[in-house]
Structures are given as C-alpha cells and as structure tokens.
VEXMI-284686 format. One record per atom (N, C-alpha, C): residue number from 1; x, y, z; residue in one letter; atom name. Coordinates in pm, whole numbers, padded with zeros to 5 digits. Atoms other than C-alpha are relative to their C-alpha. Last residue first. Layout:
% residues N
@k NUM; X X; Y Y; Z Z; r A; a CA;
...
***
This chain:
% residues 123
@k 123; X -00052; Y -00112; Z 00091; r X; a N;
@k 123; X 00443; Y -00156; Z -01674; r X; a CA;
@k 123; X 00067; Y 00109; Z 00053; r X; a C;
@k 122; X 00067; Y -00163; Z 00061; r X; a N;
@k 122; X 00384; Y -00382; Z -01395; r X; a CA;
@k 122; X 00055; Y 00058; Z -00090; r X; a C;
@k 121; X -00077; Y -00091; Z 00074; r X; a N;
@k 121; X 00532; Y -00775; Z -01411; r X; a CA;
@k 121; X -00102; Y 00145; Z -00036; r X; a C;
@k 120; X -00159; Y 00039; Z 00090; r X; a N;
@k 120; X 00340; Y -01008; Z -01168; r X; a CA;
@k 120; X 00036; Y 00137; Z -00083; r X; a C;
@k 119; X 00015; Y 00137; Z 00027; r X; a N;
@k 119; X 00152; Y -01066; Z -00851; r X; a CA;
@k 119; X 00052; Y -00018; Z -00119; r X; a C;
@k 118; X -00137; Y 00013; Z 00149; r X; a N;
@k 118; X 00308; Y -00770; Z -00715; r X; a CA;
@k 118; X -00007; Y -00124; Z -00042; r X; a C;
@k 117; X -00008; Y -00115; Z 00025; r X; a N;
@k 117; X 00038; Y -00865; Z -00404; r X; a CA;
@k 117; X 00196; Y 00052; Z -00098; r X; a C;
@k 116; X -00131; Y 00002; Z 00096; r X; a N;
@k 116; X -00110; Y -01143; Z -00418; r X; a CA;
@k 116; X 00063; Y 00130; Z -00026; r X; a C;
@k 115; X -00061; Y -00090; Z 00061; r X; a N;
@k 115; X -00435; Y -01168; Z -00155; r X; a CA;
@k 115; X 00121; Y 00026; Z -00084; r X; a C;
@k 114; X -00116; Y 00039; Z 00000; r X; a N;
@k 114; X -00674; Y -01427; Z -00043; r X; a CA;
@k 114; X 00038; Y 00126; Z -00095; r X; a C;
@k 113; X -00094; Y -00110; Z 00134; r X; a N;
@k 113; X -00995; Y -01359; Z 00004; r X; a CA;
@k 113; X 00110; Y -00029; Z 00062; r X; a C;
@k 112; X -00138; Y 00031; Z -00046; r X; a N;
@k 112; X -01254; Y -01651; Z 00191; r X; a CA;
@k 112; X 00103; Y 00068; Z -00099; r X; a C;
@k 111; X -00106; Y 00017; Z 00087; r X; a N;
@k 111; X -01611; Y -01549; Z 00165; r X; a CA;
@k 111; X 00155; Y -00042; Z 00004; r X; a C;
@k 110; X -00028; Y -00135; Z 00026; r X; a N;
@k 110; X -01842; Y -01640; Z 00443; r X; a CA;
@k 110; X 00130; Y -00011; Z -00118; r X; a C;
@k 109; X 00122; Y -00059; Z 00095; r X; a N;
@k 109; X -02040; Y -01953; Z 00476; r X; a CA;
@k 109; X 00040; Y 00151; Z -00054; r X; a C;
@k 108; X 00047; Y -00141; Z -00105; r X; a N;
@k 108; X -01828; Y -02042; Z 00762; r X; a CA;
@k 108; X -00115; Y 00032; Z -00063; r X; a C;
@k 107; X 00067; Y 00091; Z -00079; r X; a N;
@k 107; X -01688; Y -02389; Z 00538; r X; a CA;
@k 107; X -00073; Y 00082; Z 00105; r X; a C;
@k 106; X -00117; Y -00003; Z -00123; r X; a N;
@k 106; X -01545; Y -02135; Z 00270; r X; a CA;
@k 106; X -00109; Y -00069; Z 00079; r X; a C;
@k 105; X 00025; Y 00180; Z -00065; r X; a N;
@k 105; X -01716; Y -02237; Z -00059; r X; a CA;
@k 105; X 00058; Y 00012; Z 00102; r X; a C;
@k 104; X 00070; Y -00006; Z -00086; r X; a N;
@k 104; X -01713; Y -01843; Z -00162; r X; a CA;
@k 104; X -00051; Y -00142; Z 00042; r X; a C;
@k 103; X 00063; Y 00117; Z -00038; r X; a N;
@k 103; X -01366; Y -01791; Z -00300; r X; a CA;
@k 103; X -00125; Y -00002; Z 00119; r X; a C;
@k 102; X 00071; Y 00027; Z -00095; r X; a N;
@k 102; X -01227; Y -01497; Z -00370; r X; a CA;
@k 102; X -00081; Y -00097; Z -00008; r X; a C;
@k 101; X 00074; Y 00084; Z 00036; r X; a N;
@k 101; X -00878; Y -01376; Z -00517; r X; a CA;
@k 101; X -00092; Y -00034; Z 00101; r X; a C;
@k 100; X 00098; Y 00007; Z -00118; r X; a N;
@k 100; X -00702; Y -01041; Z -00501; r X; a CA;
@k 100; X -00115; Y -00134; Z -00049; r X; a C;
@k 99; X 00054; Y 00118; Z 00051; r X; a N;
@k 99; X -00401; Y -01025; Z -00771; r X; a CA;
@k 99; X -00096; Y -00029; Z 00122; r X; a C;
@k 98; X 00038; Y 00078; Z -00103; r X; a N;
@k 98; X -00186; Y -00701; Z -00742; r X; a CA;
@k 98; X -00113; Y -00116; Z -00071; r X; a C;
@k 97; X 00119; Y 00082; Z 00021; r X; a N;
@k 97; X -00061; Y -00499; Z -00990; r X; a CA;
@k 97; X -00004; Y -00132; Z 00096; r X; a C;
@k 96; X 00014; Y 00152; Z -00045; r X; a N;
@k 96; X 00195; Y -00252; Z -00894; r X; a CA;
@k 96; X -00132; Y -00074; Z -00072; r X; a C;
@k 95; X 00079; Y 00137; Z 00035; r X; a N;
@k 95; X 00266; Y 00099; Z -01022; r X; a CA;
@k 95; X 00040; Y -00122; Z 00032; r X; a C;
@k 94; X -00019; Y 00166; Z -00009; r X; a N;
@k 94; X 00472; Y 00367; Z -00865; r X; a CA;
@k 94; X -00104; Y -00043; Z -00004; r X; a C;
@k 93; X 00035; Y 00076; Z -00161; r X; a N;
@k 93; X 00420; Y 00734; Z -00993; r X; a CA;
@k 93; X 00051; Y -00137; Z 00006; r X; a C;
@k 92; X -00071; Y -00026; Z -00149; r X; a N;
@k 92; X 00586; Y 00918; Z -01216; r X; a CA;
@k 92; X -00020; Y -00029; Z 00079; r X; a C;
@k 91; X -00153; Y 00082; Z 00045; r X; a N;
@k 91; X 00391; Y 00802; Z -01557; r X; a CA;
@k 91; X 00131; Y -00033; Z 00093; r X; a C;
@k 90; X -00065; Y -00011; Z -00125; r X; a N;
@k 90; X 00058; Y 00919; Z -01389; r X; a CA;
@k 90; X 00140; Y -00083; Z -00006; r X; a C;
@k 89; X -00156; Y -00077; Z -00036; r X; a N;
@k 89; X -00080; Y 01108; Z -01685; r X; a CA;
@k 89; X 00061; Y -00015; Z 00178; r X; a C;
@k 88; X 00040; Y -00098; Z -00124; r X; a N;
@k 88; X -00506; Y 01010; Z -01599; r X; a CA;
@k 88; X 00208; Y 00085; Z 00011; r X; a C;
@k 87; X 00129; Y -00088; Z -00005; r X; a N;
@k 87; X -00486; Y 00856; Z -01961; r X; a CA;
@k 87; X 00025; Y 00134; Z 00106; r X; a C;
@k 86; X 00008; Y -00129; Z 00168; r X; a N;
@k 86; X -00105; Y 00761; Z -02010; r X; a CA;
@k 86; X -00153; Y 00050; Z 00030; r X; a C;
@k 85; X -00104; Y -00087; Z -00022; r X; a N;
@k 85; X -00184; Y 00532; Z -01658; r X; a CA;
@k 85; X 00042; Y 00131; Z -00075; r X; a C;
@k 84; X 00067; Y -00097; Z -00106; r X; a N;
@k 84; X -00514; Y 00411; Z -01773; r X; a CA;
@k 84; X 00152; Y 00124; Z 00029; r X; a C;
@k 83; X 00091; Y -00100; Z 00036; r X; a N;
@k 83; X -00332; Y 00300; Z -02056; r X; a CA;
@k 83; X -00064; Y 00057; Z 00039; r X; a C;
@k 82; X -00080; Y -00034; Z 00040; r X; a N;
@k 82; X -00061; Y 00065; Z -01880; r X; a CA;
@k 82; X -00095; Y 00132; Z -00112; r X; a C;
@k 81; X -00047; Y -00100; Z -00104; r X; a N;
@k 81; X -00279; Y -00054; Z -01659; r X; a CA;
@k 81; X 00091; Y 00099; Z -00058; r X; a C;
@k 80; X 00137; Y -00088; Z -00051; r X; a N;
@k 80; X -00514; Y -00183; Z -01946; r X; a CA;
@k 80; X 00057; Y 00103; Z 00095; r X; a C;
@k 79; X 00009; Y -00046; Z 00076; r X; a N;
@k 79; X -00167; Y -00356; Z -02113; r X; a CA;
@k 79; X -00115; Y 00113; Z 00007; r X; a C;
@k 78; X -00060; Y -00099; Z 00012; r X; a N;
@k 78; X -00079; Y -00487; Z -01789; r X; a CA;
@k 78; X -00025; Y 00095; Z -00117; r X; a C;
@k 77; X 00023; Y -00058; Z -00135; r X; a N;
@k 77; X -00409; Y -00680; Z -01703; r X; a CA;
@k 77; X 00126; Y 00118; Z -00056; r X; a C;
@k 76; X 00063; Y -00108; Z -00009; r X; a N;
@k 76; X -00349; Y -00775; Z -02104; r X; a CA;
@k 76; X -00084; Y 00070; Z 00130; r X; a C;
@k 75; X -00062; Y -00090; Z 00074; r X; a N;
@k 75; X -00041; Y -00941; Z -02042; r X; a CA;
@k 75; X -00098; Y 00111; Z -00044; r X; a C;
@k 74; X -00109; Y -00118; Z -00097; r X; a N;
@k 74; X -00126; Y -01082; Z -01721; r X; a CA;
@k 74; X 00001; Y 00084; Z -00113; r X; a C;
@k 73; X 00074; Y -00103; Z -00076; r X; a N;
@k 73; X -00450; Y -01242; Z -01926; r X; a CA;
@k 73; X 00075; Y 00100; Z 00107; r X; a C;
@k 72; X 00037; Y -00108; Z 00102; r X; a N;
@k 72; X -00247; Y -01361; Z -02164; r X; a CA;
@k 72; X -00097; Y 00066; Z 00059; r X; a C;
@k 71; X -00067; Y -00073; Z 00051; r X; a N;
@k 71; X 00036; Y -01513; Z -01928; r X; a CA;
@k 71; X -00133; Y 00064; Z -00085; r X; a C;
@k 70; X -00086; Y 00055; Z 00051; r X; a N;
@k 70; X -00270; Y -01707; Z -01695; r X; a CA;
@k 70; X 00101; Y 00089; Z -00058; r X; a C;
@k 69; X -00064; Y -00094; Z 00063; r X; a N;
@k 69; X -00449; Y -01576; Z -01453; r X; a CA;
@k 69; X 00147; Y -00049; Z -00060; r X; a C;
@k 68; X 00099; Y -00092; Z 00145; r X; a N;
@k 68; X -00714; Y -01843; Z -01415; r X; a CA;
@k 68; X 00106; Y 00091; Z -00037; r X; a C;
@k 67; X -00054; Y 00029; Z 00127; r X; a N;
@k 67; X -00498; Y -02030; Z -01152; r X; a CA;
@k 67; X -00013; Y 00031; Z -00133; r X; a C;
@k 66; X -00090; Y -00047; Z 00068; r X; a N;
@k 66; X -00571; Y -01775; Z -00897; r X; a CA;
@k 66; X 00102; Y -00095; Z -00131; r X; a C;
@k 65; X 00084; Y -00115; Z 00119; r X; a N;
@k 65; X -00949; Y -01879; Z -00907; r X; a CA;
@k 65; X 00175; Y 00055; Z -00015; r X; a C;
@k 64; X 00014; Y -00127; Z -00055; r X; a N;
@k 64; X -00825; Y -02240; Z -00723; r X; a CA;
@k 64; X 00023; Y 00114; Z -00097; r X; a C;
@k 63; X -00167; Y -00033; Z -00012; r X; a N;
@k 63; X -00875; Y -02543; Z -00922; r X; a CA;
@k 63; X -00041; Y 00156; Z 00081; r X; a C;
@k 62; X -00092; Y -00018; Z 00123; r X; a N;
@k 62; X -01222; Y -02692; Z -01057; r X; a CA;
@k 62; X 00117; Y 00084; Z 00052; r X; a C;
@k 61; X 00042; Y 00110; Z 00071; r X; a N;
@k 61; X -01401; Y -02791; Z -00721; r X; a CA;
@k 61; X 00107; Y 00015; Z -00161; r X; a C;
@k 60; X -00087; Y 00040; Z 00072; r X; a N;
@k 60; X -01277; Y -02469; Z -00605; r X; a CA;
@k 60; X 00049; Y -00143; Z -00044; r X; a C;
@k 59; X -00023; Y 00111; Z -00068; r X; a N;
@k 59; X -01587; Y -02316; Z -00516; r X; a CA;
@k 59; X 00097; Y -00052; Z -00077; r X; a C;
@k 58; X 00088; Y 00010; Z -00076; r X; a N;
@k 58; X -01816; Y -02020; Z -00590; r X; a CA;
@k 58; X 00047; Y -00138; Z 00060; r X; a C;
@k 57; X 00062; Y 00126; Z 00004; r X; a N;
@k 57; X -01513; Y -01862; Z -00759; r X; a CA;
@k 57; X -00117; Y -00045; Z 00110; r X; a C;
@k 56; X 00118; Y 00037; Z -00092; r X; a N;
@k 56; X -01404; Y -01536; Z -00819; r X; a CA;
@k 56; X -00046; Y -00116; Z -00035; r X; a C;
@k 55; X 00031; Y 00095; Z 00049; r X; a N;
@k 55; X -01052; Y -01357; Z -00968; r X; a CA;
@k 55; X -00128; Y -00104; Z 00104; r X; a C;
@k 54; X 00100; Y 00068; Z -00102; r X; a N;
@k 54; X -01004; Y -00994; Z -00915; r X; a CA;
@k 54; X -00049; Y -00112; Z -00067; r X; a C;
@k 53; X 00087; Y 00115; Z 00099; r X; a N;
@k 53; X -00745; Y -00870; Z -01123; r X; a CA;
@k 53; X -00051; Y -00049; Z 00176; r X; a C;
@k 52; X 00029; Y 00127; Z -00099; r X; a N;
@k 52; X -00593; Y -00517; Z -00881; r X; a CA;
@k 52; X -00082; Y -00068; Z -00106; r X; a C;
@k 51; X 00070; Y 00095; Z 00117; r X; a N;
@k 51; X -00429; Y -00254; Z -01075; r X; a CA;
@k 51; X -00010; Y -00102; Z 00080; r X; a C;
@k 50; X 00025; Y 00136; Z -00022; r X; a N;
@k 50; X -00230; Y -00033; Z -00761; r X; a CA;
@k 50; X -00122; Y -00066; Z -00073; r X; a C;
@k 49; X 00155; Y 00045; Z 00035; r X; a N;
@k 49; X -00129; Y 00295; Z -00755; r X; a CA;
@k 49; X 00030; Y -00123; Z -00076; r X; a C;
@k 48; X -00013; Y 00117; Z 00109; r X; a N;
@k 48; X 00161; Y 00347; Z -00510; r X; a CA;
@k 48; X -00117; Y -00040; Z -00074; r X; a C;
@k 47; X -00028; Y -00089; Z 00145; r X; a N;
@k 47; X 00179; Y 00668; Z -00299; r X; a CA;
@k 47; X -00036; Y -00083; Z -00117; r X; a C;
@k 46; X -00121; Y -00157; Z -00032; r X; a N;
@k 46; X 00006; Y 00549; Z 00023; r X; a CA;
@k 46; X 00040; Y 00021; Z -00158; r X; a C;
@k 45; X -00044; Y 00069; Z -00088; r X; a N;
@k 45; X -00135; Y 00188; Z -00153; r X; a CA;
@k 45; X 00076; Y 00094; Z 00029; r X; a C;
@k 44; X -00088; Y -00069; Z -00056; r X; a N;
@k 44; X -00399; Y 00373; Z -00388; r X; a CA;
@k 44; X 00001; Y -00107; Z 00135; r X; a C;
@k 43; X 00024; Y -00060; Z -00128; r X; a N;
@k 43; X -00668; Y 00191; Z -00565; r X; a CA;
@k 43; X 00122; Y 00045; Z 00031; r X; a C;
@k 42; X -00155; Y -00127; Z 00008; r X; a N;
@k 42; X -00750; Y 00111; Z -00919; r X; a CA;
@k 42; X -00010; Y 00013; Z 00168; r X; a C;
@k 41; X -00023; Y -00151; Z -00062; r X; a N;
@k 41; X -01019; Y -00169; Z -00943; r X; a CA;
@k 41; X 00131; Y 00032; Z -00027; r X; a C;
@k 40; X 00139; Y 00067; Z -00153; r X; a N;
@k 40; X -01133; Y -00444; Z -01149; r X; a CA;
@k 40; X -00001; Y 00094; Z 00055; r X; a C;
@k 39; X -00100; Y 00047; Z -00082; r X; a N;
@k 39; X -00966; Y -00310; Z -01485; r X; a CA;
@k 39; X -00089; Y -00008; Z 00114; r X; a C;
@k 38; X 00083; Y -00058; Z -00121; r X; a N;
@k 38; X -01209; Y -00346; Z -01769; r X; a CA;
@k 38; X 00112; Y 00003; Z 00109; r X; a C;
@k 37; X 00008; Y 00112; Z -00134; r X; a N;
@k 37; X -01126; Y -00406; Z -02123; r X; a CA;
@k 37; X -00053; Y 00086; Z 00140; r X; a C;
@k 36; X 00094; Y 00120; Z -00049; r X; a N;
@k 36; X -01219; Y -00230; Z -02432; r X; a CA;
@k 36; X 00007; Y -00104; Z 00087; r X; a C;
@k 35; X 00018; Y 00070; Z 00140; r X; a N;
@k 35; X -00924; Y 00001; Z -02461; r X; a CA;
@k 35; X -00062; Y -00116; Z -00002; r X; a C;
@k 34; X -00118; Y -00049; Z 00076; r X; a N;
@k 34; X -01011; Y 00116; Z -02082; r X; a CA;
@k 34; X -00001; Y -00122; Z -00067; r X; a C;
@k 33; X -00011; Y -00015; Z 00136; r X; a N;
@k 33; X -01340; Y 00103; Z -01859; r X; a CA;
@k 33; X 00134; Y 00052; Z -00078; r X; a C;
@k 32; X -00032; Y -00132; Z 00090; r X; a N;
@k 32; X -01293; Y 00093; Z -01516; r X; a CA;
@k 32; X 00033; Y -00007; Z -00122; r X; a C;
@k 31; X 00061; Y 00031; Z 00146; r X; a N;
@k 31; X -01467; Y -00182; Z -01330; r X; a CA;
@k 31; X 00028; Y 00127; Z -00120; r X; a C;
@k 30; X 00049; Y 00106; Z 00020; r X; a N;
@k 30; X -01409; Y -00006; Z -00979; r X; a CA;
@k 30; X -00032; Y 00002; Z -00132; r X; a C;
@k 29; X 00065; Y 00031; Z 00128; r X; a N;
@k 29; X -01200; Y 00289; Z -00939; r X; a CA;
@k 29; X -00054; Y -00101; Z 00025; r X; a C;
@k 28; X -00008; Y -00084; Z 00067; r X; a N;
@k 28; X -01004; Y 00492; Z -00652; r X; a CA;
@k 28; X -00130; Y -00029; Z -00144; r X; a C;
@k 27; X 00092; Y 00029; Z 00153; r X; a N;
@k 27; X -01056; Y 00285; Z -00430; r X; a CA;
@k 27; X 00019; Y 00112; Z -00025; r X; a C;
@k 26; X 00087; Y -00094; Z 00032; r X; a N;
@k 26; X -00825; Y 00390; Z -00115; r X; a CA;
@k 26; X -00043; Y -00036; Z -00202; r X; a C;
@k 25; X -00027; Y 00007; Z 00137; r X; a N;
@k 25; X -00604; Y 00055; Z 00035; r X; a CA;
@k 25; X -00098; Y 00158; Z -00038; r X; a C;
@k 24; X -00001; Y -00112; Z 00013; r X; a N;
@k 24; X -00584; Y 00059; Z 00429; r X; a CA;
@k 24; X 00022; Y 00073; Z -00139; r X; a C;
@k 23; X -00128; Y 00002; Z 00017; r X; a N;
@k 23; X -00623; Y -00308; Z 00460; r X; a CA;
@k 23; X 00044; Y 00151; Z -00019; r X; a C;
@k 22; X -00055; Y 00061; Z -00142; r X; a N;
@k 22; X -00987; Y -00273; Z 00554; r X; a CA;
@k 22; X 00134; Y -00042; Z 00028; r X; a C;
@k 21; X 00035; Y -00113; Z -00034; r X; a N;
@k 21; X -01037; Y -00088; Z 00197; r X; a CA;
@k 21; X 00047; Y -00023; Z 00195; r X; a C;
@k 20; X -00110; Y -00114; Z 00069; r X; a N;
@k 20; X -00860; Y -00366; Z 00021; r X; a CA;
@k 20; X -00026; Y 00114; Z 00080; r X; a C;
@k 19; X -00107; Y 00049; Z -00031; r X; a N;
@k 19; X -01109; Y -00652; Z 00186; r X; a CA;
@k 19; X 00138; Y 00143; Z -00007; r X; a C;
@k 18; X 00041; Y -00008; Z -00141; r X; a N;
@k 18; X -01398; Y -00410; Z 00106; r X; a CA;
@k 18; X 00139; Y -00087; Z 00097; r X; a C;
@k 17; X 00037; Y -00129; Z -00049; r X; a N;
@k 17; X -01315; Y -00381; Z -00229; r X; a CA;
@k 17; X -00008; Y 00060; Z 00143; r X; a C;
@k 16; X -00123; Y -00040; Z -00008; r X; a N;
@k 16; X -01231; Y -00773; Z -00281; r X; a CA;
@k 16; X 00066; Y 00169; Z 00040; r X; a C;
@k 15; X -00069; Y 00008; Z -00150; r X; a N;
@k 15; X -01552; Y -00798; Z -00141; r X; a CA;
@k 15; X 00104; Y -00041; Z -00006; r X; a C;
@k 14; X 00100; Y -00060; Z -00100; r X; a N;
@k 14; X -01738; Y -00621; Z -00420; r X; a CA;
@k 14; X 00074; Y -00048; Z 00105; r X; a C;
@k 13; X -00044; Y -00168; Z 00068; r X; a N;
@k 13; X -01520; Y -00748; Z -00722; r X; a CA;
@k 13; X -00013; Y 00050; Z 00158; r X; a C;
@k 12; X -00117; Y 00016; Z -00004; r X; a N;
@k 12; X -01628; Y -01117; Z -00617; r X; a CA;
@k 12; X 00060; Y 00115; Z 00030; r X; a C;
@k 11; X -00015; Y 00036; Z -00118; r X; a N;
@k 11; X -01972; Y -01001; Z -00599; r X; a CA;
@k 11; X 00162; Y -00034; Z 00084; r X; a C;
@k 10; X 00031; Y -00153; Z -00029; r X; a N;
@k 10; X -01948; Y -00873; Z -00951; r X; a CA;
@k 10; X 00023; Y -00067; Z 00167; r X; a C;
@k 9; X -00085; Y -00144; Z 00039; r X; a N;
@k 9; X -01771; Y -01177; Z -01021; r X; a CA;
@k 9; X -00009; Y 00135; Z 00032; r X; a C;
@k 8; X -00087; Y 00067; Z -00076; r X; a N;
@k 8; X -02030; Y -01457; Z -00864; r X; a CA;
@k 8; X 00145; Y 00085; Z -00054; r X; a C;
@k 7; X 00044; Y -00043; Z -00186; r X; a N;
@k 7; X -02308; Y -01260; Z -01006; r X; a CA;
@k 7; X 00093; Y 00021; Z 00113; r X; a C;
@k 6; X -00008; Y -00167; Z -00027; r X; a N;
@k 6; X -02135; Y -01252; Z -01350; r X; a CA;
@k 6; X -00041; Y 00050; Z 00138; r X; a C;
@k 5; X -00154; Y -00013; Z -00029; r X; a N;
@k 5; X -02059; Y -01661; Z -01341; r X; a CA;
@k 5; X -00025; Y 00182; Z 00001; r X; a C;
@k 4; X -00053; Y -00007; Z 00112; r X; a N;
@k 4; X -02432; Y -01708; Z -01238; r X; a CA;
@k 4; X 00146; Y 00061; Z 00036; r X; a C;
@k 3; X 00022; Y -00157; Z 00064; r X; a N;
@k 3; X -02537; Y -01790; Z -00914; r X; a CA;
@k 3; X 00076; Y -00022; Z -00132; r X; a C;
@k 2; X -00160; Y -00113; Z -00002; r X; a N;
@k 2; X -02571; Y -02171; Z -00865; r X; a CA;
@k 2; X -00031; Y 00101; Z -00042; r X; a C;
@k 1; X -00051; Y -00058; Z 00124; r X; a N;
@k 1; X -02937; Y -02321; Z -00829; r X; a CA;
@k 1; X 00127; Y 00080; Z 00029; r X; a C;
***
C-alpha cells in the first residue's frame, strides 16, 4: 500500500528540515500558518530569511516534484512570505525563497533532496 499524499508531505517537510539544518540553515518555523496558507518552513541563512516550498514525491513515475511549482503556486509561496514578513516586521532584512525537493524512490531506499535555492522572485 502507498503512503498517503499527507504522509508523503509531512515526511517530505521533515527531511527537508534536517537536510537545511545539516547545511547550516536555523528553522525558525515549520508549517506556519499565514492568510490561510502554510509556509513549509522559515529558516535563517546567516542574515537572510529564507521561505522554503517543500515539494514530495514517493516516486517520479509522474514527473519530478519540482515541476509542481508552477506560476500560481510561486505567486502565492510569495504572497505568504510576504505576510509573515509585515507580521514578525522584518521588512529590512534579506528574503529568498528557496525550493527543497524530495523524492523517496531513490534506489538506497533513502530519500533523495535536491535543493533550489532563489528558486524564484522574493518579495
């Protein structure tokens, strides 16, 4: 039986976290609630805070997971980063949005993350 598509997301989420954290990234957020969306995580890159879409597949039988982010899902990845930001008042800082994708059909049995980083237009 396949995991479900929320298993295989939350999980996704989870060792894009751990990928980011072993890159010297600092979570700041997971799954953070703003104007009814969710941003995957927030993390700090040294000064730069960083909106990461986490995209998860259990196999790329249907296309690899960074083809999912299409223009209306960039536009509202920026539109979430762009209100956290006005929330926590960090208008002076540098923003990026990054693109962390994970695939778990890797021939090891272990996940396979791939990373994008300024994957497209920050607020």
């Amino acid at each position: 039986m396949r995991p479900s598509r929320d298993t295989v997301g939350r999980r996704g989420e989870d060792e894009a976290a751990r990928y980011l954290r072993s890159i010297g990234y600092r979570i700041v957020a997971t799954r953070e609630r703003v104007l009814r969306g969710d941003i995957d995580i927030v993390a700090l890159d040294g000064r730069t805070v960083v909106f990461v879409e986490v995209r998860s597949r259990s196999d790329t039988s249907h296309g690899h997971p960074a083809e999912t982010v299409g223009w209306q899902k960039q536009r509202r990845v920026a539109q979430l980063a762009t209100a956290y930001i006005r929330r926590h008042r960090l208008e002076d800082c540098s923003v990026r949005i990054d693109v962390v994708t994970v695939t778990f059909d890797a021939a090891d049995g272990g996940p396979r993350v791939e990373h994008f980083q300024n994957a497209f237009e920050s607020p």
